[in-house]
N, C-alpha and C positions, 0 to 999 in steps of 0.2 A: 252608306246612303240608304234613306226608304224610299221604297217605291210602293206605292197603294193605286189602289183602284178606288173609286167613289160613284155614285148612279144617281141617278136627279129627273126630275121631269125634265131641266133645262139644264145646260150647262155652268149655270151660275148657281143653277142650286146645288150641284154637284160639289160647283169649287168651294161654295161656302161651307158647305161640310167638309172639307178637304181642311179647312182653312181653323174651322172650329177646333179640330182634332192636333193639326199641325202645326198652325200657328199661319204668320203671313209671309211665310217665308218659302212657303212651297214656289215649288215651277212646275207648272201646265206643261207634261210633257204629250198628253196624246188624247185629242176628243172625237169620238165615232159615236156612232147611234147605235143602240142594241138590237138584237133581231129578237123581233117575237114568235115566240114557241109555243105548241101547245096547242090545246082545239079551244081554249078562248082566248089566241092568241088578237081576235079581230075586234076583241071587245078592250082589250088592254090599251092603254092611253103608251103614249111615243116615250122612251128612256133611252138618258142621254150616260155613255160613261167616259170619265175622264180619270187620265191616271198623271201622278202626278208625282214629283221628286221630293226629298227633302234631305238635307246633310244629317247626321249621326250628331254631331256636337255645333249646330250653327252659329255663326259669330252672332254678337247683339248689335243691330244694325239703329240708327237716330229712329227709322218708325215704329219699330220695337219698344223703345226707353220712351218716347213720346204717348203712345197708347197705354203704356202703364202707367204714367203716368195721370191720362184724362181723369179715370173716376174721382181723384184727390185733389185735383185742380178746383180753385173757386171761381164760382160763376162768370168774373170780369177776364178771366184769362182763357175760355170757354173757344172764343173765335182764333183768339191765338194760336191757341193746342192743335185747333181744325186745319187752319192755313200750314203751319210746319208737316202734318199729318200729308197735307194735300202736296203739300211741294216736293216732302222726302220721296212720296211716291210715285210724282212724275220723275222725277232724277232716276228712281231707280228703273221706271217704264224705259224711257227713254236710252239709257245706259242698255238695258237687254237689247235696245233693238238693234243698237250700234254694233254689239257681240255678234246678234245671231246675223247682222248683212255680213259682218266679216268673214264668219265661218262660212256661211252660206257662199259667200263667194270664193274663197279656196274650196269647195264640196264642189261648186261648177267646174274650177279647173283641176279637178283632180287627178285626172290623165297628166296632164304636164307637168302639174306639181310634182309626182310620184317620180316620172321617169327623169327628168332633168335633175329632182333632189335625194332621189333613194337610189335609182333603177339604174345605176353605175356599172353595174352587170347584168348584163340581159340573162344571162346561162344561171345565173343562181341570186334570184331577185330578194330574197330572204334575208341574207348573208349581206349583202348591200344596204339592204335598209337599214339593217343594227350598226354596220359599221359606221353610215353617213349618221345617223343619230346619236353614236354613243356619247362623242366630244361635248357635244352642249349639252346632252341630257346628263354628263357626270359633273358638268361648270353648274347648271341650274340645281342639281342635286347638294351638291357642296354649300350652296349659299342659302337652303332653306331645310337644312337638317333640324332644326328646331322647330318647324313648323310642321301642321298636320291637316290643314282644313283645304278641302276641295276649291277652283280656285272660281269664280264665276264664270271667265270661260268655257272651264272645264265644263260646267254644269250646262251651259248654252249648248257645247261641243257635245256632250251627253244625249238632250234634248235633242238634238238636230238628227244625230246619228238612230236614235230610235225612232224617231219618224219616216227615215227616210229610208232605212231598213222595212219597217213595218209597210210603207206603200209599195215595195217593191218583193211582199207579201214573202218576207222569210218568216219563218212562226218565230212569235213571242220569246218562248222556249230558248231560242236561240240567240233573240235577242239583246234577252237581260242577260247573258252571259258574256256577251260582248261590250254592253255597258258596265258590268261588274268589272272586268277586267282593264278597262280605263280606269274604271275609280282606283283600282289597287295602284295604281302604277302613275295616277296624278300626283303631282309636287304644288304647292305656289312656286311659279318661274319656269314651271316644263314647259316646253314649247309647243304650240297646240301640233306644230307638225308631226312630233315623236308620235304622240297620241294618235294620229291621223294614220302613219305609218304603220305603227303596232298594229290596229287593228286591221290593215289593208293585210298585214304578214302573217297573226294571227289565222283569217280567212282564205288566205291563196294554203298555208299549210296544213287546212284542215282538209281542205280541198284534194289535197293531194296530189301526185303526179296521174297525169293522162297514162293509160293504158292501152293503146291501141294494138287492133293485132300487127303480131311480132312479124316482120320479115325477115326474119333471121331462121326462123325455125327451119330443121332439117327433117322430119319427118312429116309426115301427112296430117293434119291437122282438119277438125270438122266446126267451122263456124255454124251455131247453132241460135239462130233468132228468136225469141222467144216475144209475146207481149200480149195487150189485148188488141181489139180491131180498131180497124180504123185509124190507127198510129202511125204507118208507113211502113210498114217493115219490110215489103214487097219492093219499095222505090230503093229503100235505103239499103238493103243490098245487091240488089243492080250499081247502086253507086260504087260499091266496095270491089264489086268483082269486076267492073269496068276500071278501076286504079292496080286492081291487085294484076286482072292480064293483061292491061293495054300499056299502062305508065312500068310496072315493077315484074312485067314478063315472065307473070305465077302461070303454072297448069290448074284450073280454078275447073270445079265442075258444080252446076248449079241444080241440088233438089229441091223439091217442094212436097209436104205432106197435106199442104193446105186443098182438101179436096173438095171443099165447102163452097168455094166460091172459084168458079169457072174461070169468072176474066182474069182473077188472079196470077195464075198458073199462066194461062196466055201470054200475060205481061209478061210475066219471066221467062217463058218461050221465046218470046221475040226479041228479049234483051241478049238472053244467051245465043240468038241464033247472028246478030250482030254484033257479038261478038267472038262469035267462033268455037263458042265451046261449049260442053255436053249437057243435058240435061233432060230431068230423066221427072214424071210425077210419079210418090210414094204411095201406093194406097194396103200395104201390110209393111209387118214387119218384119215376114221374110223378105222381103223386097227389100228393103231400108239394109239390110243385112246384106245382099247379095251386093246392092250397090255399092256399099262400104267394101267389100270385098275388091268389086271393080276398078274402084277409083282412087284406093290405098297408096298407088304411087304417084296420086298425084299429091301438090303441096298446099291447098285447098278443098276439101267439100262444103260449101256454102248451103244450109240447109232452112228453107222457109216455111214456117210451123205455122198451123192454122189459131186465128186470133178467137177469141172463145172469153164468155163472162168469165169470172172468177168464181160464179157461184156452180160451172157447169164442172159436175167432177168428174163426168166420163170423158169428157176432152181433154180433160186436165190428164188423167190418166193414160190418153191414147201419145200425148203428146210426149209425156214421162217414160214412156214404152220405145219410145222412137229412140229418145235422149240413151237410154242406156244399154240399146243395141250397138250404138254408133260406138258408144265406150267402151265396149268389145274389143272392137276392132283398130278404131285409131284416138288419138289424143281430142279431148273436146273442150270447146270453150263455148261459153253461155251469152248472150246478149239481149240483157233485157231492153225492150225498145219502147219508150214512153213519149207521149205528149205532153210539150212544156205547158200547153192550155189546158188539161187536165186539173179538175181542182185537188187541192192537199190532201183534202181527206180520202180521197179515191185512189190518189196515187201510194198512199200508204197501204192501202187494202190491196192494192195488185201485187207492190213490192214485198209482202208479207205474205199472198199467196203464192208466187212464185218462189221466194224464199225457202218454203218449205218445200220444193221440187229438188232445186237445181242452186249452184254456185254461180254469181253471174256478174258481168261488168255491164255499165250503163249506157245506153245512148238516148238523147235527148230530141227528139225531133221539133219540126214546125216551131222554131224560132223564134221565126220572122213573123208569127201571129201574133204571136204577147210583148208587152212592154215589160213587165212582172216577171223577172228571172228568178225570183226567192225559191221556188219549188225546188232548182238545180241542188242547192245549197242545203234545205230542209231533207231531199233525200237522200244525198251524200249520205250526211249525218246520221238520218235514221237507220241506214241500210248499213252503210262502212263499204259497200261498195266501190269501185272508181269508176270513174267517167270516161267512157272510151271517146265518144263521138258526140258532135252535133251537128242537126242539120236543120237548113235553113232554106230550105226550097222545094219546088218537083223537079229542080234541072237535072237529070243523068250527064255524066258525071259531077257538075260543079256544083249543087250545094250542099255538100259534106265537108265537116273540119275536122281532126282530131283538138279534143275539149283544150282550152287554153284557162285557165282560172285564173291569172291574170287579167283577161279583160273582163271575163266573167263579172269579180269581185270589184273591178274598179265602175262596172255599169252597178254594182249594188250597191254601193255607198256613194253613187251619185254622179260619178265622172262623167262625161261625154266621148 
């Protein structure tokens, strides 16, 4: 399949170039405005960009042989040539819209779709989906081994899938790799649910398994938060050390290096003070060191790092100083703590300043602000990281999850 881009004052002028190059057989897969850039960005007139599909070996469709046919046709058959022209092309209008309400209405019920026809196993959702697909995917494969061409569904199913990926702002990047991966694995006769599946199993297993911290561990362990401001990182582990002593009856002791900002520290004063357990503000790294010393036999040190730009390198360094005092003395694990409303490009700058620090698992805050979960998935990807945590509130203890990428991925491809 091709996939192009095309730019226009207006979207028709786009397509028509689309259409000059392509032929008429493209499909309209995605139309946005351009941003203008630049310092005569205010003087630039509005562009429109549309990208668009087209199969590798297209069939030759009646408006195809009709159009080549116009220039040779003589004058008296002129209206005729127009009227077939006009009708093959409402049939085939019409025909698309049929497709895309179809898909578009299994997209809405995709939650139930999923769990009723793949999700036969909750413990290993993966493994369930190939199996409930294999039987008709090897019936539909047997009876169209002669054939090669994408099937219009498919191509509606394509379309649908990258737009609705794209609003729910996964990058591009990622998306035409999931559109690739339909095409390779379409038949004429596959059933659009295989296709539907594939990709929901594809994205749960790029996803990964959730990484939460370990309750099992036998030695002393130093949770170590790391992010920029303003993220929650403060609430978000109050949440943790309220599950870790209250629900799972850890010996949890709560630092904080964050000396920046006053009420901070406070907040976690008064979290640790209801609930019963120690806590102490960092201000060296002798201190950070004796503490570690102190608190070694317990099964927790939760420690709260001061949130700081990416471009500040003395914080970045004071913070790095902390990190590998603590590594001294007991076992350490990282958590980077980001805003899901953060934009892409930002979140990639911190994850890539941090990265050069510290080894780290992810947690996802503020939720419940965005409709647009793509970022989850975009930095999965970029980082290889896994997803420890999401949170979806300021409730101490209740709005924390350990990350599910099952519901995740079935909110990204459209489910309810």
């Amino acid at each position: 399949m091709i996939i192009k881009k095309y730019v226009g004052k207006t979207e028709s002028e786009a397509t028509e170039e689309a259409r000059k190059e392509l032929g008429t057989n493209i499909v309209v897969m995605n139309v946005r405005p351009m941003k203008k850039t630049g310092f005569f960005s205010l003087f630039q007139s509005k562009k429109i960009e549309v990208t668009v599909a087209l199969e590798d070996e297209p069939e030759k469709p009646v408006v195809r042989t009709v159009l080549q046919q116009k220039d040779t046709a003589i004058p008296s058959q002129k209206d005729t040539i127009a009227s077939a022209v006009l009708n093959a092309t409402m049939v085939r209008e019409n025909k698309d819209k049929e497709d895309n309400s179809a898909i578009e209405e299994k997209l809405d019920n995709l939650s139930s779709l999923l769990e009723k026809n793949f999700l036969k196993n909750e413990k290993d959702s993966s493994e369930a989906v190939v199996e409930a697909a294999d039987e008709p995917a090897a019936k539909a494969l047997d009876k169209t081994k002669a054939k090669n061409a994408v099937s219009e569904e498919t191509l509606s199913f394509i379309k649908l899938l990258y737009n609705t990926l794209i609003e729910n702002e996964v990058d591009e990047i990622y998306v035409n790799q999931l559109t690739d991966e339909v095409e390779k694995i379409s038949k004429p006769g596959l059933p659009f649910d295989y296709a539907l599946a594939n990709v929901y199993q594809k994205m749960v297993l790029k996803f990964g398994k959730s990484e939460p911290i370990d309750l099992e561990n036998e030695k002393a362990r130093a949770e170590i938060f790391i992010g920029p401001t303003g993220v929650g990182k403060t609430t978000t582990i109050a949440k943790l050390a309220s599950e870790l002593s209250v629900t799972q009856k850890k010996k949890v002791a709560l630092l904080t290096v964050d000396t920046y900002r006053i009420a901070a520290a406070e907040q976690l004063r008064t979290y640790a003070s209801v609930l019963e357990i120690p806590f102490r503000v960092i201000y060296s790294v002798d201190e950070m060191r004796q503490a570690a010393e102190d608190f070694k036999d317990f099964d927790y040190i939760m420690v709260d790092t001061a949130g700081h730009s990416i471009h500040n390198d003395e914080l970045k360094q004071d913070v790095e100083s902390y990190i590998r005092v603590l590594e001294e003395i007991v076992e350490c694990e990282n958590f980077l703590v980001l805003s899901a409303t953060t934009k892409y490009r930002d979140l990639i700058e911190i994850a890539d300043s941090y990265s050069k620090m510290v080894t780290y698992k992810l947690i996802f805050t503020k939720m419940d602000e965005t409709g647009a979960k793509g970022n989850l998935y975009n930095i999965r990807l970029h980082t290889g990281a896994p997803v420890a945590y999401i949170t979806n509130g300021q409730n101490v203890p209740d709005d924390i999850a350990v990350f599910d990428a099952q519901k995740i991925v079935k909110h990204l491809l459209g489910g309810k």
